[in-house]
C-alpha positions as CSV (number, residue, x, y, z in Angstrom):
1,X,46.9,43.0,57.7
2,X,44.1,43.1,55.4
3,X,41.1,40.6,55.4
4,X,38.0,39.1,53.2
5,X,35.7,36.2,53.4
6,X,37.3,34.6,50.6
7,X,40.6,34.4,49.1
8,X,41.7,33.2,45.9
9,X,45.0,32.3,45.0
10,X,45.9,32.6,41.5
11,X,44.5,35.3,38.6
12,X,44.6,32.8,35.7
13,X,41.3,31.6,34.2
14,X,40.1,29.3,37.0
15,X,40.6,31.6,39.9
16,X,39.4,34.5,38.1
17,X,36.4,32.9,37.6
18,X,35.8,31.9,41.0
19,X,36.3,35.3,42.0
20,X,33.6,36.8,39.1
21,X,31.2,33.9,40.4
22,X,31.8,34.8,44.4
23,X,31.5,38.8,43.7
24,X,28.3,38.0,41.9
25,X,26.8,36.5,44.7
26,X,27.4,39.3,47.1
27,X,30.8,37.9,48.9
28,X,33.5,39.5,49.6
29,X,36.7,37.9,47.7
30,X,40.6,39.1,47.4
31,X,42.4,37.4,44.6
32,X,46.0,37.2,45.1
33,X,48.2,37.2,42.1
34,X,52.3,36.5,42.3
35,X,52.4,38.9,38.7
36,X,49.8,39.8,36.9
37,X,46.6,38.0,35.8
38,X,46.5,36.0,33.2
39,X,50.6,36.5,32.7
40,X,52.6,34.8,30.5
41,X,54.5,32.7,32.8
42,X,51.2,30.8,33.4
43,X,48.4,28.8,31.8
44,X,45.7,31.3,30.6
45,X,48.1,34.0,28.7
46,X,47.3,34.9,25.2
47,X,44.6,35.1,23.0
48,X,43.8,31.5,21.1
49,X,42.5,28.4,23.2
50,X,39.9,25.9,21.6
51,X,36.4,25.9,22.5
52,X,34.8,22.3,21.5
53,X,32.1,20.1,22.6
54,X,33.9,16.9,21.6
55,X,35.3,15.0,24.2
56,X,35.5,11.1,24.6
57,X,33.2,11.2,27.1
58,X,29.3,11.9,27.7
59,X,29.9,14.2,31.0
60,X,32.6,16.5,29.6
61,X,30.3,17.2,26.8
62,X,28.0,17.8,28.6
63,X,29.4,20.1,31.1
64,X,30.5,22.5,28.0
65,X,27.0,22.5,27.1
66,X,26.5,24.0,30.7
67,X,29.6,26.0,30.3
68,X,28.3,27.8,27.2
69,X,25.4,28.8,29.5
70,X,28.1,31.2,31.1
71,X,29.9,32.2,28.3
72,X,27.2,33.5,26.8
73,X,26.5,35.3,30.2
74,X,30.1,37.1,30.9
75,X,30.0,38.1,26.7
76,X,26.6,40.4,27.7
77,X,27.4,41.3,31.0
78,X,31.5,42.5,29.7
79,X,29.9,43.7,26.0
80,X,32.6,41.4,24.6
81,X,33.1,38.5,22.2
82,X,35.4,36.2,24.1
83,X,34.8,33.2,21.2
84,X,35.2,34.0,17.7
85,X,33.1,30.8,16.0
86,X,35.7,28.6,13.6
87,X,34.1,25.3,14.0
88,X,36.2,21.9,14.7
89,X,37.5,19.0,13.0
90,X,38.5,15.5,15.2
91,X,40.2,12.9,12.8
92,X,43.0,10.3,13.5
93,X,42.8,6.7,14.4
94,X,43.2,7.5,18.5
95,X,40.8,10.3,18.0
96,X,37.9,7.7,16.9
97,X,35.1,10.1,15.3
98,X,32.5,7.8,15.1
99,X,32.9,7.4,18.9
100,X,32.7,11.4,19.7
101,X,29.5,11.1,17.2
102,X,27.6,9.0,19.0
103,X,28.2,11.0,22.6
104,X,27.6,14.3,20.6
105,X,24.1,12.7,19.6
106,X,23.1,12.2,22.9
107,X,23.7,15.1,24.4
108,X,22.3,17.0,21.7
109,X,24.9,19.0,19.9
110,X,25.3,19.8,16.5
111,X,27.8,17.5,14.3
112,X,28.0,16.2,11.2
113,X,30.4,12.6,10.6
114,X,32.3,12.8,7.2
115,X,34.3,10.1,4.9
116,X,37.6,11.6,4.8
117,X,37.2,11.8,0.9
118,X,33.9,14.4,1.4
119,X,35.9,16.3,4.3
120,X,39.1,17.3,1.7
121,X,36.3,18.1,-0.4
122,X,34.9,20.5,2.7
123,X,38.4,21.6,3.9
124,X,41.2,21.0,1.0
125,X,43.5,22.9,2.9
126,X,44.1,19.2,5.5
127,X,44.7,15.2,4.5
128,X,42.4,13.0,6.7
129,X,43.6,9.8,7.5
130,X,40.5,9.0,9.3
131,X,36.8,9.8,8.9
132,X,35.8,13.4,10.2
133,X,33.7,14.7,12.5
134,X,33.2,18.0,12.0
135,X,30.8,20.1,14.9
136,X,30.4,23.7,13.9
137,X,30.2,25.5,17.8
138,X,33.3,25.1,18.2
139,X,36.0,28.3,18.0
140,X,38.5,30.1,19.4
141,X,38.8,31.5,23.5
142,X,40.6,34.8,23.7
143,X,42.2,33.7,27.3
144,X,43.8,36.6,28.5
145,X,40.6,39.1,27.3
146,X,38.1,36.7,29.5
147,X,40.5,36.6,32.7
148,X,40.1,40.8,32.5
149,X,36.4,40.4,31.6
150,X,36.0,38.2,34.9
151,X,38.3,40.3,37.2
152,X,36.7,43.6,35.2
153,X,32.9,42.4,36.5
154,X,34.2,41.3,39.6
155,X,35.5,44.6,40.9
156,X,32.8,46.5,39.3
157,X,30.0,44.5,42.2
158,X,32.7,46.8,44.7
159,X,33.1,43.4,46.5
160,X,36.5,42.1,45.2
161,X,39.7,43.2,44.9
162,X,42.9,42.1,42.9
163,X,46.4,42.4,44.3
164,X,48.8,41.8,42.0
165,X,52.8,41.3,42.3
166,X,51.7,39.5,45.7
167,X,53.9,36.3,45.8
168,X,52.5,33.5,48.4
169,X,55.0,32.0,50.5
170,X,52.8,29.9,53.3
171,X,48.7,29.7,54.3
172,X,48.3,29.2,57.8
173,X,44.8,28.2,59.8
174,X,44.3,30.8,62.5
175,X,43.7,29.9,66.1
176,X,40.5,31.6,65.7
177,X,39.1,30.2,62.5
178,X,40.3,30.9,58.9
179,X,43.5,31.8,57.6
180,X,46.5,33.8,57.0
181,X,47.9,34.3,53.9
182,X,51.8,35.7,53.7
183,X,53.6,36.9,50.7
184,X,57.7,36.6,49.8
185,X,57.9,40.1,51.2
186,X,56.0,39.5,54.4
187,X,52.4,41.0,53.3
188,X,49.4,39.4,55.3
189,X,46.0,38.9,53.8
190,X,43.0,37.1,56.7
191,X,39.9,34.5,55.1
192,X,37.7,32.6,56.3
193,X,37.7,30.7,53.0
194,X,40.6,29.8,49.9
195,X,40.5,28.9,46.7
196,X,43.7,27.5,45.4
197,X,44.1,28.4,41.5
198,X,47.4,28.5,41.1
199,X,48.2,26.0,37.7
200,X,51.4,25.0,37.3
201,X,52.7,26.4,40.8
202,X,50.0,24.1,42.6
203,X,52.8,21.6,42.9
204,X,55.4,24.0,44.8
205,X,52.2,25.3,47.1
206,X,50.7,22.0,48.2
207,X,53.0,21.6,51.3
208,X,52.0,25.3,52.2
209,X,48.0,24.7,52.2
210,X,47.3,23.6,55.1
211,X,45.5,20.9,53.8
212,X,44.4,17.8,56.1
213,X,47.3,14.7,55.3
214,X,45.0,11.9,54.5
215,X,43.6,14.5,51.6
216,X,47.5,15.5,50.8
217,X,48.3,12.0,50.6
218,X,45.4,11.0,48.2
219,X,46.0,13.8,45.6
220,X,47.0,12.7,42.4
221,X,50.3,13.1,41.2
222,X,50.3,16.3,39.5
223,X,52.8,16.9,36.0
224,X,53.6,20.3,34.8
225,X,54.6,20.1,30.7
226,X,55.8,23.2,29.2
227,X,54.0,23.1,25.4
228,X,55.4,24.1,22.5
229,X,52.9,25.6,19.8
230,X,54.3,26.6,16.3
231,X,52.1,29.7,14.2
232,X,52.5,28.6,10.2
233,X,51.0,30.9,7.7
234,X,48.1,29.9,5.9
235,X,48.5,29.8,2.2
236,X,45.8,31.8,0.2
237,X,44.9,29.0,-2.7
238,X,45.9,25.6,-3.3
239,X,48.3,24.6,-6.4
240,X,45.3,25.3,-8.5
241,X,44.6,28.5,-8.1
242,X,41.4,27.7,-5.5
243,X,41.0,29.8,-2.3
244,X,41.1,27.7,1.0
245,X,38.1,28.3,2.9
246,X,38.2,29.7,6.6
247,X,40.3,27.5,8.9
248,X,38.5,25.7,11.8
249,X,40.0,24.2,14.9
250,X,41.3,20.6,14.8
251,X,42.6,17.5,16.9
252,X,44.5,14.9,15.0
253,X,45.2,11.8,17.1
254,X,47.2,8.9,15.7
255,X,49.3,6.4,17.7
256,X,52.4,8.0,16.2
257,X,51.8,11.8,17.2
258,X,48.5,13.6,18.9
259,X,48.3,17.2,17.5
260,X,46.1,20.3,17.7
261,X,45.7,23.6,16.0
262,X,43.6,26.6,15.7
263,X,43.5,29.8,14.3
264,X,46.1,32.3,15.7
265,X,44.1,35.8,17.8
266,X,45.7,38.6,18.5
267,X,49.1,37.6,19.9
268,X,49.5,35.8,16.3
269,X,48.3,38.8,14.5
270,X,45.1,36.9,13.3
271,X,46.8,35.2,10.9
272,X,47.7,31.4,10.1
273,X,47.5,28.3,12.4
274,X,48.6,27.6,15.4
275,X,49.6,24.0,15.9
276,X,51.6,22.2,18.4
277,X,51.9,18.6,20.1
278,X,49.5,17.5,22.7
279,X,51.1,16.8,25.7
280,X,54.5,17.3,23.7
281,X,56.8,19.8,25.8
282,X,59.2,18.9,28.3
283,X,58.1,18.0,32.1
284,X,58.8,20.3,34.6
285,X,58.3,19.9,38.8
286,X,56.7,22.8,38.8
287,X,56.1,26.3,36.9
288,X,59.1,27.8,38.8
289,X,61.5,25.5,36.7
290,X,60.2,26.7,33.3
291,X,63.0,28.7,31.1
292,X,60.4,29.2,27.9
293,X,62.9,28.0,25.3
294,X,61.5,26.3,22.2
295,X,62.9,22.9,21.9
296,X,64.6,22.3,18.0
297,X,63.4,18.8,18.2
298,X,59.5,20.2,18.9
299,X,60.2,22.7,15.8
300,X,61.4,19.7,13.4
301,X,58.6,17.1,14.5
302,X,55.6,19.8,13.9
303,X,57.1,21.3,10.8
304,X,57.2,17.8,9.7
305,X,53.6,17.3,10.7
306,X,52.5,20.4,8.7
307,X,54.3,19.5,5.5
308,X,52.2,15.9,5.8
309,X,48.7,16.7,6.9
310,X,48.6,21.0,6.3
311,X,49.0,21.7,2.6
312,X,46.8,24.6,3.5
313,X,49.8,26.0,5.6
314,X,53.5,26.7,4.9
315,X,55.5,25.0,6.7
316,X,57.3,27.4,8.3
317,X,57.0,28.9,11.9
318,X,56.5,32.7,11.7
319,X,56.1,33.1,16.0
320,X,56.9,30.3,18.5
321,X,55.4,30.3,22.2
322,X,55.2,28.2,25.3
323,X,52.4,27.3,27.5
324,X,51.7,25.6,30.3
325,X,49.6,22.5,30.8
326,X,48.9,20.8,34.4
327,X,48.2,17.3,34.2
328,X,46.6,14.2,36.2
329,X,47.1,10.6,35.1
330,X,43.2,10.5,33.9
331,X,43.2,14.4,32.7
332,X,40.4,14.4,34.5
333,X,39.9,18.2,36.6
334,X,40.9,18.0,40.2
335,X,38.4,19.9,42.1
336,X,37.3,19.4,45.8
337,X,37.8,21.1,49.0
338,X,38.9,20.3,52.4
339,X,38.5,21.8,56.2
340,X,38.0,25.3,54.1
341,X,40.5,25.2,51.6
342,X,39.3,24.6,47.4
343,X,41.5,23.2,45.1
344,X,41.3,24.3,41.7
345,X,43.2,22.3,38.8
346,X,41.1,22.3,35.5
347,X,44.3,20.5,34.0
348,X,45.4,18.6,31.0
349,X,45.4,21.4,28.6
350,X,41.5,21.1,28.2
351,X,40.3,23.5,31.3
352,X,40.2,26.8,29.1
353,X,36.9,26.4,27.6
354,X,34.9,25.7,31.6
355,X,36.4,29.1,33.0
356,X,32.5,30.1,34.0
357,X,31.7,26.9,35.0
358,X,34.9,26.3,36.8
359,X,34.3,29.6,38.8
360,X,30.6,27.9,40.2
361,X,31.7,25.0,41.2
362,X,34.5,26.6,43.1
363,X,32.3,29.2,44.7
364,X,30.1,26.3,45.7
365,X,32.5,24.7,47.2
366,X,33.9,27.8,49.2
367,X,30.4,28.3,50.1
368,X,28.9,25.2,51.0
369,X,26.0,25.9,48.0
370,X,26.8,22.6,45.7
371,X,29.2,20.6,44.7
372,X,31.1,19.1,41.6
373,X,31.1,16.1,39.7
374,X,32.2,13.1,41.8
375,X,35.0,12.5,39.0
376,X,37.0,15.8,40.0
377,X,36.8,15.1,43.6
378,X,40.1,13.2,45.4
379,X,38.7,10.2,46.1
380,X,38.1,9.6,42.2
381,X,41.7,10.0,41.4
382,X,42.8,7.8,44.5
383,X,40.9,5.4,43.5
384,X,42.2,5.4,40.4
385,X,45.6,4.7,41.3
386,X,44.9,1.9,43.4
């Protein structure tokens, strides 16, 4: 039996972070991973996830102001580039530009709201049905190269260490204080602390936390989708003979269909657009029940989409892939602790671009330093049911 002050379940993006943020601040942290980090059975696998600042609301804008604080931090401190700039486009009648204008100018981030007859003019290679809003920090994550940029500066502090293939089958509290993590195959790991970051497994583990049961009976319910995204080749000119400029990001949002798509990284070859449904892939109970199988129905609706809205791409799936989001009913983050356990679910498919800031507020919870925004604690999303 092996033991640390603090252990984190989970090597995705979230717990990864935590682990970075704990490390840096001189505790001592084991991260427990059932595969490997950032594997592609989970959340935080590839290399394309969309950084944007616009958001429907004035404090999840804000807190990616905050969270490009710490981007720009692990990018120095690993000597990498984690976000390759692209810009982003929001259009669509659910999507309401104006709206995300107005909260972008008072936070204070760059943006600039189009007609949708000057944005073709911008970007020929979409149709708007909308005005734009274009904002041009926005670009795209490479996932699976932060989660080793984290874990990489977390080991190098000599206070953190990473066990991998480590399956966890129950968390017990110890007579003594703290707990005892066991894996499938009977391993034991001792903490005073954990931090729960286990996505789209968090379902299948609650009953194992050891979590008080007034705080297990106001969680929210918690749905696991399996996502469907679709990589179409971009075409070089239009029917004219005019190059297509450099592709941004985009969210399209209409009552009929909510989409997304960004440019392809390195698991797509850097090349064409990956685009997929919001919230589109079947529901699962948990990640255990996911079989990775591209639905026909998925395909047919997106290639659709694309032969509408994308003249820029063709229309034509060149590489297929699955991925998971975890949801609430508000998508808002579920983040709060309890008698010395953190849970960690940066969910609804928006969580990517937080990773730092996701790792300090779960390292202030572990340690007692701070705390998080009272909209990711429990009694927020209780409330919200009632």
């Amino acid at each position: 039996m092996s033991g640390s002050e603090y252990v984190v379940v989970g090597a995705g993006l979230a717990g990864a972070a935590a682990a970075w943020r704990l490390a840096s601040r001189g505790e001592n942290v084991t991260v427990l991973e059932r595969t490997t980090p950032g594997n592609e059975q989970g959340g935080s696998h590839g290399s394309a996830r969309i950084f944007r600042y616009a958001y429907p609301s004035e404090l999840y804008t804000g807190l990616v102001v905050r969270a490009k604080a710490g981007w720009d931090e692990l990018e120095a401190q690993s000597g990498r580039q984690l976000i390759t700039p692209t810009g982003a486009l929001d259009f669509g009648e659910v999507r309401k530009p104006a709206d995300l204008a107005r909260i972008m100018e008072r936070v204070g981030v760059e943006h600039e709201l189009m007609s949708a007859e000057d944005a073709t003019m911008r970007f020929p290679q979409f149709d708007f049905d909308t005005e734009v809003l274009y904002h041009p920090g926005s670009g795209v994550l490479d996932a699976i190269g932060t989660v080793e940029a984290m874990l990489g500066l977390a080991r190098a502090t000599g206070r953190a260490r990473v066990r991998e293939n480590w399956d966890v089958a129950s968390i017990a509290r110890r007579s003594g204080g703290g707990f005892t993590v066991t894996s499938a195959t009977g391993e034991r790991v001792t903490g005073d602390k954990i931090i729960v970051a286990a996505g789209g497994w968090l379902p299948s583990l609650l009953r194992d936390l050891s979590l008080p049961e007034a705080f297990l009976a106001s969680l929210p319910k918690i749905t696991v989708r399996q996502e469907q995204a679709f990589h179409m080749p971009w075409r070089e000119d239009d029917a004219d003979g005019n190059a297509y400029p450099a592709w941004p990001s985009f969210i399209h949002k209409r009552a009929a269909l909510e989409t997304y798509g960004l440019p392809g990284g390195r698991d797509a070859g850097f090349r064409g657009q990956k685009i997929a449904q919001f919230n589109g892939g079947p529901k699962l109970a948990s990640a255990v029940d996911q079989d990775g199988r591209i639905r026909p129905e998925m395909r047919e609706k997106i290639v659709s989409y694309a032969a509408e809205f994308l003249p820029g791409v063709v229309p034509e799936p060149y590489a297929e892939t699955t991925c998971l989001f975890v949801n609430t009913p508000s998508e808002d983050f579920l983040i709060d602790e309890a008698d010395g356990v953190v849970v960690v679910s940066a969910c609804s498919g928006h969580g990517g671009k937080f990773a730092p800031l996701l790792g300090e507020f779960a390292a202030d919870l572990a340690t007692g330093r701070g705390g998080v925004p009272d909209e990711f604690r429990v009694a927020h999303h209780a409330g919200l049911a009632r």
